[in-house]
C-alpha positions in Angstrom: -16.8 13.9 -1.0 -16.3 15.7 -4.0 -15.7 19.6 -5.1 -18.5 21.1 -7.0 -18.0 22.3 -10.8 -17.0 26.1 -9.9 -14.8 24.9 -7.5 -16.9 27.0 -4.7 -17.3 24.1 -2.2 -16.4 21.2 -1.1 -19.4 18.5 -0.1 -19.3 15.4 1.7 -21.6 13.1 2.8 -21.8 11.3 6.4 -25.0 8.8 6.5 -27.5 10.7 6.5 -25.9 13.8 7.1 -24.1 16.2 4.1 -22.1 19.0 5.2 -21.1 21.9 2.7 -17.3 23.3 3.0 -16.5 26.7 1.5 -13.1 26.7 -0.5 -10.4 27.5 0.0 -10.5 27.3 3.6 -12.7 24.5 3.8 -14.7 26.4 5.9 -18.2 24.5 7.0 -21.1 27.1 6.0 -23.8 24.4 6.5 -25.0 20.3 7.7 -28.5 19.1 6.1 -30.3 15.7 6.7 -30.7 14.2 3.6 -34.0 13.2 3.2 -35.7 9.0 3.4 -38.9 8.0 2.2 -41.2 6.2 4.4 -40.9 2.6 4.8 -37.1 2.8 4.1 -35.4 1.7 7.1 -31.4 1.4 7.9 -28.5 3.2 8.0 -27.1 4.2 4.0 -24.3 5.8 2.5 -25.2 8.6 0.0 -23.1 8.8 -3.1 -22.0 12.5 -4.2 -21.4 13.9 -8.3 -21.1 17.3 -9.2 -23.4 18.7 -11.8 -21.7 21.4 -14.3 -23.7 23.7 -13.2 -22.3 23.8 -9.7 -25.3 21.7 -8.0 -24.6 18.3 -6.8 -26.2 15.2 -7.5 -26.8 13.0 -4.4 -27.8 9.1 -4.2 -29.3 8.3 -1.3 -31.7 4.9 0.4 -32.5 4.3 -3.5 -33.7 7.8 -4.9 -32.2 10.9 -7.0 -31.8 14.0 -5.7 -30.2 17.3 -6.6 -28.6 20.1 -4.1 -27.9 24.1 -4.0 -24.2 24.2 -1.9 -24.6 27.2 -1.6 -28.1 27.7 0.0 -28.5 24.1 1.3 -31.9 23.8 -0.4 -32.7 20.8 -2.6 -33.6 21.9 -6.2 -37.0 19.8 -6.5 -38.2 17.0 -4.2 -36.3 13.6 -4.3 -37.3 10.5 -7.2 -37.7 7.4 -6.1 -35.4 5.0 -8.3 -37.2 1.6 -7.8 -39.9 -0.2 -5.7 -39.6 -3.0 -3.4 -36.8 -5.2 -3.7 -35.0 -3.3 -6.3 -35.1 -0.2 -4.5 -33.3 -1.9 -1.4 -30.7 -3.0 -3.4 -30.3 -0.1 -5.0 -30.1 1.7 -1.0 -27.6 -0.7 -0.2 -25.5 -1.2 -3.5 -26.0 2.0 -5.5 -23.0 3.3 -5.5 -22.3 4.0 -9.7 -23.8 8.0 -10.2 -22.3 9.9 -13.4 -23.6 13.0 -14.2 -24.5 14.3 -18.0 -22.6 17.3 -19.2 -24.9 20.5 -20.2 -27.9 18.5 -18.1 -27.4 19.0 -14.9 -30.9 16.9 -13.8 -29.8 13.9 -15.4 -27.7 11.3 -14.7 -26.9 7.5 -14.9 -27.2 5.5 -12.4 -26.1 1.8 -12.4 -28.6 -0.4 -11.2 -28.8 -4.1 -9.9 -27.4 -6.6 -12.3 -25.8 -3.8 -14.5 -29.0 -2.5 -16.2 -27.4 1.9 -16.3 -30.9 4.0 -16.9 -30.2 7.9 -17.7 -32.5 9.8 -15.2 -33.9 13.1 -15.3 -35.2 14.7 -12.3 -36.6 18.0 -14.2 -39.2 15.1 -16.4 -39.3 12.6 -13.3 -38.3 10.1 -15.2 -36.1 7.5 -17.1 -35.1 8.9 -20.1 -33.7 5.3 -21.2 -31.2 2.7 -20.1 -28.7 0.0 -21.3 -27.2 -2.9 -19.9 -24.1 -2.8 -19.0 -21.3 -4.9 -17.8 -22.7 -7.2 -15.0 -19.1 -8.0 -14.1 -18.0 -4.6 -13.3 -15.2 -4.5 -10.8 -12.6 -2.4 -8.8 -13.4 1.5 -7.5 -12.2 2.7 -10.9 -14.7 4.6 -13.2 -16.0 1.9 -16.4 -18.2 4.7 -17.8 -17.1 8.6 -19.0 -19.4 11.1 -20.8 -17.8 13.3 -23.5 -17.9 17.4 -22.8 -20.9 17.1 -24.9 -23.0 14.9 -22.9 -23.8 13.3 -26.5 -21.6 10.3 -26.4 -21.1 7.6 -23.6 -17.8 5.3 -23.3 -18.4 1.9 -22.1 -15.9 -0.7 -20.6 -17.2 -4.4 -20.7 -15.4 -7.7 -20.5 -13.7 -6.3 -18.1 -13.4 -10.0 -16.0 -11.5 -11.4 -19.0 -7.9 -11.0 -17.9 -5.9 -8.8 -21.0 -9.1 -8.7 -23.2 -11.2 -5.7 -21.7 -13.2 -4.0 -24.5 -14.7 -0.2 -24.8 -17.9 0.8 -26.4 -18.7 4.2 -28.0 -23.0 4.9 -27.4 -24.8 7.7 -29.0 -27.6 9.5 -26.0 -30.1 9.5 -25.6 -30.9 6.4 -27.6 -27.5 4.5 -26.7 -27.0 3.5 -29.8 -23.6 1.9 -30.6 -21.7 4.2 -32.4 -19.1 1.8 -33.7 -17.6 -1.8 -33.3 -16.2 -1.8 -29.9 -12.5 -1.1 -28.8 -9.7 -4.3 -27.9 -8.3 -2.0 -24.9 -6.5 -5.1 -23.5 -5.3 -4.8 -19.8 -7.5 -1.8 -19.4 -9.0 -1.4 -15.8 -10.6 2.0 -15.6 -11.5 5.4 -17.9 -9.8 8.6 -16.9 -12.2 10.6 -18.9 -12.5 12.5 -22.6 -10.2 15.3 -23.0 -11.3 18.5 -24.5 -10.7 17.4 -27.9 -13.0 14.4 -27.9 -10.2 11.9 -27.0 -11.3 9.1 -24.6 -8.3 8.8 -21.5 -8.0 5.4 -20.3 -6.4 3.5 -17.3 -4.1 0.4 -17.2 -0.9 -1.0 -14.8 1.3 1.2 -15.5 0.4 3.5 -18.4 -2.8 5.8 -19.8 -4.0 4.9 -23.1 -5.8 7.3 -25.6 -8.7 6.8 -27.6 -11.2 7.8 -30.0 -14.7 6.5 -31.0 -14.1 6.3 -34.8 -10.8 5.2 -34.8 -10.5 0.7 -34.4 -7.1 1.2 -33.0 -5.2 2.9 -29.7 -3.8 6.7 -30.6 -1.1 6.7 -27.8 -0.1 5.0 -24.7 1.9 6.9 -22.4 3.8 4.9 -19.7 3.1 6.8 -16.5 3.4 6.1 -12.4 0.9 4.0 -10.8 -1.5 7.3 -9.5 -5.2 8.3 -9.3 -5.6 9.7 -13.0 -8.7 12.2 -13.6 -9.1 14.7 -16.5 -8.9 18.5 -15.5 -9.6 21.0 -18.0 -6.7 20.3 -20.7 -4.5 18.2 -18.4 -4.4 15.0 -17.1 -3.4 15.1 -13.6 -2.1 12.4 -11.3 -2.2 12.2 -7.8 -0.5 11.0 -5.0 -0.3 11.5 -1.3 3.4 13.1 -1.9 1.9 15.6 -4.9 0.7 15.7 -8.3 1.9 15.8 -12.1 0.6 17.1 -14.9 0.2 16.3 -18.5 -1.3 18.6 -21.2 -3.7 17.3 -23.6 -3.1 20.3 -26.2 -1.7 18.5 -29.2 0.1 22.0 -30.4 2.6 21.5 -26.8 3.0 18.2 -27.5 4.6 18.9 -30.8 6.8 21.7 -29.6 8.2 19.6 -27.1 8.8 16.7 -29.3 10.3 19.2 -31.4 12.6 20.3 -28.5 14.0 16.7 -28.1 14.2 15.5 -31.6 15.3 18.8 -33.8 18.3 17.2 -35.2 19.4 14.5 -37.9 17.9 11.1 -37.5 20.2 8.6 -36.8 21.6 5.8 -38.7 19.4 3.2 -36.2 16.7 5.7 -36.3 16.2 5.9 -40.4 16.2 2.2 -40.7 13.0 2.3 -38.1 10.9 4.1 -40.5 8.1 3.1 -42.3 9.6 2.4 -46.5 8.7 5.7 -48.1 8.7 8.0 -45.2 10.4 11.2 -45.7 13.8 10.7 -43.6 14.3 14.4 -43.6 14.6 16.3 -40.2 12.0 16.5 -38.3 9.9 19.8 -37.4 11.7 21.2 -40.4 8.1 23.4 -41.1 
């Protein structure tokens, strides 16, 4: 299930069945049978992402589709993803749907052996595709759009234990944008923060990145929760509540400041780097 983009409704998806909840209330405004081409046969699980425009995307018995919640109405007729075999793997195993930002007909959809094609249901067709990790394991998300919809991270190596790896690609040509990232014990990405910065998961901590930069900005030891990126806060959640942690660099500072407005210590002075200025700290 998921909540659409303008937080309106809530959708979720029951076989062949996807029933539309009005928020706050979770009210149910309206069930619709979710459509199966001829000559598919079985029972499949349809896979739900919410477009920014407050449609949602549905994967369904191997083809794209994309929804009005608040009419019930399919916005264009369904595309096929695949033929034959492929196409019944892809009914059975498709489970990998990640909408662009600012083009709410297209999306990626991870395919059989890890080949990820960007498709676009306004053209009817693939707009291109890359292969990713094969290997790709666990319920966490291994690829994150940026708020542009322009750039794509990547995780790969992600069965080599301590050594997982992130790539930066360039849409619509997925063009590597840089050498890729050592992200270690990395399992999972969060999401891109407002500012560009890439959020990832590990253990016990969320690690920051950014495409242009070879090393890790920050790594924040946090709780073991489900992490996602809301607006300019990371949020983490747990069947007891939720915390929240800005991503505006400008609060950061002034709570730094809060704690550390004072002398350096003795210990403190001898940790700097030789030539930093040892002077007190958010003096400006």
């Amino acid at each position: 299930m998921v909540f659409t983009s303008d937080g309106r409704h809530l959708v979720a998806a029951d076989g062949i069945s996807m029933t539309v909840y009005a928020t706050p209330r979770l009210t149910p405004e309206r069930t619709v049978t979710l459509p199966t081409a001829p000559g598919m046969h079985g029972s499949f699980s349809a896979n739900l992402a919410p477009a920014d425009d407050g449609s949602v995307l549905v994967l369904h018995a191997g083809a794209l589709s994309r929804w009005n919640p608040a009419t019930g109405r399919p916005l264009g007729s369904p595309l096929p993803l695949a033929r034959g075999a492929d196409r019944a793997w892809l009914a059975a195993h498709g489970i990998r749907l990640v909408p662009r930002p600012r083009h709410p007909a297209q999306a990626l959809v991870r395919g059989r052996d890890g080949v990820t094609r960007l498709w676009d249901l306004d053209a009817r067709r693939s707009r291109g595709a890359f292969q990713a990790d094969p290997d790709t394991i666990g319920a966490w998300p291994s690829q994150a759009f940026d708020a542009t919809g322009d750039t794509l991270a990547v995780m790969t190596n992600m069965k080599a234990e301590h050594a997982a790896t992130i790539e930066f690609l360039r849409l619509p040509d997925f063009h590597v944008l840089a050498p890729p990232l050592q992200a270690g014990d990395t399992y999972g990405l969060v999401g891109f923060g407002p500012d560009g910065y890439l959020i990832s998961r590990g253990p016990d901590h969320l690690q920051v990145w950014r495409w242009n930069t070879p090393k890790e900005i920050a790594d924040l030891a946090v709780p073991d929760y489900l992490w996602f990126v809301h607006g300019a806060t990371v949020r983490g959640v747990t069947d007891t509540g939720s915390v929240t942690l800005p991503l505006d660099p400008d609060r950061w500072r002034a709570q730094l400041c809060r704690a550390v407005h004072r002398p350096l210590t003795r210990v403190e002075n001898r940790l700097l780097p030789h030539g930093t200025d040892a002077g007190e700290p958010c003096g400006d």
